[in-house]
Structures are given as C-alpha cells and as structure tokens.
SEMIDREN-455815 format. One record per residue (C-alpha): residue in three letters; y, z, x. Coordinates in Angstrom, 1 decimal. Example, Ala and Ser with C-alpha at 12.3 -4.5 7.8 and 13.67 -1.06 7.14 Angstrom:
BEGIN
+------+--------+--------+--------+
! code !     yy !     zz !     xx !
+------+--------+--------+--------+
!  ALA !   -4.5 !    7.8 !   12.3 !
!  SER !   -1.1 !    7.1 !   13.7 !
+------+--------+--------+--------+
% end
This chain:
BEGIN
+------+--------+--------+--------+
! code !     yy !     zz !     xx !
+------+--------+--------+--------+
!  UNK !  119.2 !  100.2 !   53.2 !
!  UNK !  118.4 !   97.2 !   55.7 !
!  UNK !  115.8 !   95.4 !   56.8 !
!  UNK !  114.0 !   98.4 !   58.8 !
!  UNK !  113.8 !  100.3 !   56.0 !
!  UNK !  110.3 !  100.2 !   56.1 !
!  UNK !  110.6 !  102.0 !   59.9 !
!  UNK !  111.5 !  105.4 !   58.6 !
!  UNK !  110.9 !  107.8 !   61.9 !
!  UNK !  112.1 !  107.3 !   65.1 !
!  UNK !  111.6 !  108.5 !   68.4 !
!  UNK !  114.6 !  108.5 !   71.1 !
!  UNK !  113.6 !  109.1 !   74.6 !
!  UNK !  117.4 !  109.9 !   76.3 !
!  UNK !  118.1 !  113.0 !   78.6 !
!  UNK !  121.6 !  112.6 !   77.7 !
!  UNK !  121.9 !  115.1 !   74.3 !
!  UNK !  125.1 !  113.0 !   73.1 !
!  UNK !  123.9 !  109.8 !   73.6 !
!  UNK !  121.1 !  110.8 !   71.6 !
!  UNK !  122.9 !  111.9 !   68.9 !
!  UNK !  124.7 !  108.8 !   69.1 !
!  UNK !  121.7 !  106.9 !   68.7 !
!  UNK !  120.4 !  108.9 !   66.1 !
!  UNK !  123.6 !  108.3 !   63.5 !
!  UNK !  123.7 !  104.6 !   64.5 !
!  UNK !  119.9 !  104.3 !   63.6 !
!  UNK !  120.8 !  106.8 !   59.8 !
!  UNK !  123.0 !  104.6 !   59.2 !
!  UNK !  120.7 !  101.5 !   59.3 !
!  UNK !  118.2 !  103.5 !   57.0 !
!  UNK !  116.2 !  105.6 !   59.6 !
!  UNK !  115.4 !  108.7 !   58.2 !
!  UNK !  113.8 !  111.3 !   60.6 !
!  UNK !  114.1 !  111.7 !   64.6 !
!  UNK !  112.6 !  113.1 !   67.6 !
!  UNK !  114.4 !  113.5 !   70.9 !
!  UNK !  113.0 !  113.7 !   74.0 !
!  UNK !  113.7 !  114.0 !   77.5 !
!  UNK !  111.0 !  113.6 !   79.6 !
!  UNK !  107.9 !  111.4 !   79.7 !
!  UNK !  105.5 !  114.3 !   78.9 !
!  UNK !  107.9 !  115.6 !   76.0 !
!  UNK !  107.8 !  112.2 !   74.6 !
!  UNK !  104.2 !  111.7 !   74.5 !
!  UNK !  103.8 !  115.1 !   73.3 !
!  UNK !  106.2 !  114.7 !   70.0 !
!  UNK !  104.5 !  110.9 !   69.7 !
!  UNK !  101.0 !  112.4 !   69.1 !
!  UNK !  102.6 !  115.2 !   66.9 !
!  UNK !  104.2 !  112.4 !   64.5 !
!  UNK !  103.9 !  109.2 !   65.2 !
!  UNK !  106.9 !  107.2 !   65.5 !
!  UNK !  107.8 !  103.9 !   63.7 !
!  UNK !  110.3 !  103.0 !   66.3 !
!  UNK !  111.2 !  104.1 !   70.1 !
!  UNK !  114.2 !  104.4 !   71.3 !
!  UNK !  113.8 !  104.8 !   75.2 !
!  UNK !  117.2 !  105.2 !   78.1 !
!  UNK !  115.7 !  104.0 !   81.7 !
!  UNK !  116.3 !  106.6 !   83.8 !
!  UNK !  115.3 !  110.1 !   82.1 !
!  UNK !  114.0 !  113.4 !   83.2 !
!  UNK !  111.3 !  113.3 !   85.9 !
!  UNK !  110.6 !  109.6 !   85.4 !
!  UNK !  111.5 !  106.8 !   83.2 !
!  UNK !  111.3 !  105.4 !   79.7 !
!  UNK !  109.2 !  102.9 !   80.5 !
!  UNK !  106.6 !  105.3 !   81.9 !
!  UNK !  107.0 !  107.1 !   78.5 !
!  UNK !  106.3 !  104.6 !   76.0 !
!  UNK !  103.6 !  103.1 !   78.7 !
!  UNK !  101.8 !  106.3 !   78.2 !
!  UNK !  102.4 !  106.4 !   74.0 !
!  UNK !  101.2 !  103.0 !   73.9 !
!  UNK !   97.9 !  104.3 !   75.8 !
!  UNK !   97.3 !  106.6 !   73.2 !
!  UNK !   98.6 !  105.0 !   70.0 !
!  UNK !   99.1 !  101.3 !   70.1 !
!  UNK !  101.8 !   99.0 !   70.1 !
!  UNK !  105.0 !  100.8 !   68.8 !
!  UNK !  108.4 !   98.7 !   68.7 !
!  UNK !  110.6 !   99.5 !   71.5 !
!  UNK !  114.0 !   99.4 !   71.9 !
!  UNK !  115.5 !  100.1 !   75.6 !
!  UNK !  118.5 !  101.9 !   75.5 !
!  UNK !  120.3 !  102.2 !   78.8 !
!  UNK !  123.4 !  102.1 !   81.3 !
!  UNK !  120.3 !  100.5 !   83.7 !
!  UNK !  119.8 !   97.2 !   82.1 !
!  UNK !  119.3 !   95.3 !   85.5 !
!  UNK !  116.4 !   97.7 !   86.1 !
!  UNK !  114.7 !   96.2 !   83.0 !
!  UNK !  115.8 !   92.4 !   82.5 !
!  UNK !  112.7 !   90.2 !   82.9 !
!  UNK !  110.6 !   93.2 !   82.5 !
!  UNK !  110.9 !   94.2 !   78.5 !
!  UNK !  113.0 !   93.0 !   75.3 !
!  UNK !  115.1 !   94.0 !   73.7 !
!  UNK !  117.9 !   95.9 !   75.8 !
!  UNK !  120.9 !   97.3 !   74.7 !
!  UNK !  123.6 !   98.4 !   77.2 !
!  UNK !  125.7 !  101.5 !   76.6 !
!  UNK !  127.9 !  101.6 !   75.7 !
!  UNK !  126.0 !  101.4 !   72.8 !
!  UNK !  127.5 !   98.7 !   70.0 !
!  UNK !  126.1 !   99.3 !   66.1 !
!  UNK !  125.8 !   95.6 !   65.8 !
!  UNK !  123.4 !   95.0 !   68.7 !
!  UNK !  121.4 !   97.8 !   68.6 !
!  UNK !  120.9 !   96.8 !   64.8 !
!  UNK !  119.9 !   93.3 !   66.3 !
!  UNK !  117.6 !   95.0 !   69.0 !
!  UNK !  116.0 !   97.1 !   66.2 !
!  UNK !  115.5 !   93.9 !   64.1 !
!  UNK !  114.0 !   92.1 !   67.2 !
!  UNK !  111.5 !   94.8 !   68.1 !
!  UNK !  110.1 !   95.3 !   64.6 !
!  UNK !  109.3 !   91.6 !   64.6 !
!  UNK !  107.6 !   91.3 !   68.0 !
+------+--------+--------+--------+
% end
C-alpha cells in the first residue's frame, strides 16, 4: 500500500473505455480499491451521489461536455473532492487546475498527481 491508501474509491470520468481501464489498474496498483467510470457529466454526477468518491479522475474532453463541468457539478453537491485531470488536452487546463497528467499516462506521475491532490 502507498500513501493514498486511505483514498480507497475512485471515480474516473474518461469516454475512452481503455483509457479508463488503464487508469483504473495504474490507480489498484497504488492501493485504490473500488472504481466508477463514467462518461458523461450527468453519468458522473449521478454515480458521485450514488457513492461518493475519495478521488476523481476526470479526461477534458468527454461525452457532451467536459470534466471540468463534471466535477464542477460534484463539487456543488458534495464538497471538495481531490481531482486529478487526466487528458491528451492539457493546454486546455494549464493555469486553470492542478494537477494534470498528460497521456500518455506515466505510473510515476500520475502517482505524483494523486499525491498532490490528496494534499491540496
């Protein structure tokens, strides 16, 4: 186990079904134990109130929107949850949120970016 093992559930907001399994095994691997995936703003919202996530995992561009507008409307409902943006759109989001991690995705920063988020 690492240092987020106290951040067992995660949420990852990706349209892209491999990259979010991607995503998925790189966070197991750090000690994550249980996922959502979602592709759309409304779907992530939806499994957010359902179980509450310890961690968000959120790609830019997604299915009728963006991430941003995803964990904008979690954190409406729920509070501050740590985010981590995952995305091929990282100019879209520099200056605008931490921590980003461009794909392709690298174990080693996205552990970093997970580490960074949880202590924000």
């Amino acid at each position: 186990m690492t240092e987020h093992a106290k951040a067992r559930h995660v949420l990852i907001i990706e349209d892209e079904i491999l990259v979010a399994f991607e995503v998925e095994a790189l966070l197991a691997e750090m000690g994550f134990t249980s996922f959502d995936i979602a592709d759309s703003a409304a779907d992530a919202l939806q499994l957010a109130i359902a179980n509450p996530p310890d961690l968000i995992t959120a790609d830019y561009r997604i299915v009728g929107g963006t991430g941003l507008e995803a964990v904008e409307a979690i954190e409406s409902r729920l509070g501050r949850i740590p985010v981590v943006y995952v995305t091929g759109n990282a100019d879209q989001l520099r200056g605008r949120v931490q921590p980003i991690v461009d794909k392709p995705i690298s174990a080693r920063i996205l552990a970093e970016a997970c580490a960074r988020a949880a202590s924000a």
